[in-house]
N, C-alpha and C positions, 0 to 999 in steps of 0.2 A: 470620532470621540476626541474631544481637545482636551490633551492631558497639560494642556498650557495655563489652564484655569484652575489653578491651584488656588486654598483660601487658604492666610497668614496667620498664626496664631501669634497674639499680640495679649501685651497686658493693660490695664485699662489704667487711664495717668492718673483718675481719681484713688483706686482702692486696691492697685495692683493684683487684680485679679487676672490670670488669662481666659482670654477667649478665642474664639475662631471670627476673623477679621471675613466679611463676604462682599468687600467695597466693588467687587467686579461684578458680582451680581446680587447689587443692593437691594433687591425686596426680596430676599433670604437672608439678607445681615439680622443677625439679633437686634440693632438698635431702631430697625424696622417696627420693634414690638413697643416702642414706646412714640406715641404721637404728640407731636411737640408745638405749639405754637410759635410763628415768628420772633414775639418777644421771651418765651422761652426757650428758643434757639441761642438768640441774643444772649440774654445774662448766663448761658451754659457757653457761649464763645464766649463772653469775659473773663470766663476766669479759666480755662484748661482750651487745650491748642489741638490736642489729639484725639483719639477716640476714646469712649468711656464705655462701660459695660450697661448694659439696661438695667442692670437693678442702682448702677449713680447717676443714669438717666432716669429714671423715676423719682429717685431720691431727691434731685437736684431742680424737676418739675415740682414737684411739692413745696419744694425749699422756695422757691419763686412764689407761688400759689398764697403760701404764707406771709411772703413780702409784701401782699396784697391789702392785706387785713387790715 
C-alpha cells in the first residue's frame, strides 16, 4: 500500500471553495467530471492559472458556450 499518495485539499482560485485536489491519480480528480473541449480549456487558461472546482468548471464551459451566440 503506498501511503505516499496522498490527495491535496486545495481551494479553487475561482470561488474559494475547497476540495480534494487527486492530480496524482487524475481520472478520480473531480475536474475529470467536467469534459472540456480544447477551446474551452483555452479561455478557462486565460483567465485562472490554478485548479478550479467542477461546478466553476461547468460554470465557466457555459460561460464560453454563451460567448458563442
Amino acid at each position: 500500500m503506498d501511503n505516499h499518495a496522498k490527495h491535496e485539499t486545495i481551494r479553487c482560485e475561482r470561488c474559494n471553495t475547497s476540495f480534494e485536489c487527486k492530480a496524482n491519480k487524475f481520472g478520480q480528480c473531480q475536474c475529470t467530471t467536467v469534459p472540456l473541449t480544447l477551446n474551452e480549456t483555452q479561455y478557462i487558461g486565460e483567465m485562472y492559472d490554478n485548479c478550479l472546482c467542477a461546478n466553476c468548471l461547468r460554470q465557466l464551459k457555459e460561460e464560453y458556450i454563451e460567448t458563442l451566440k
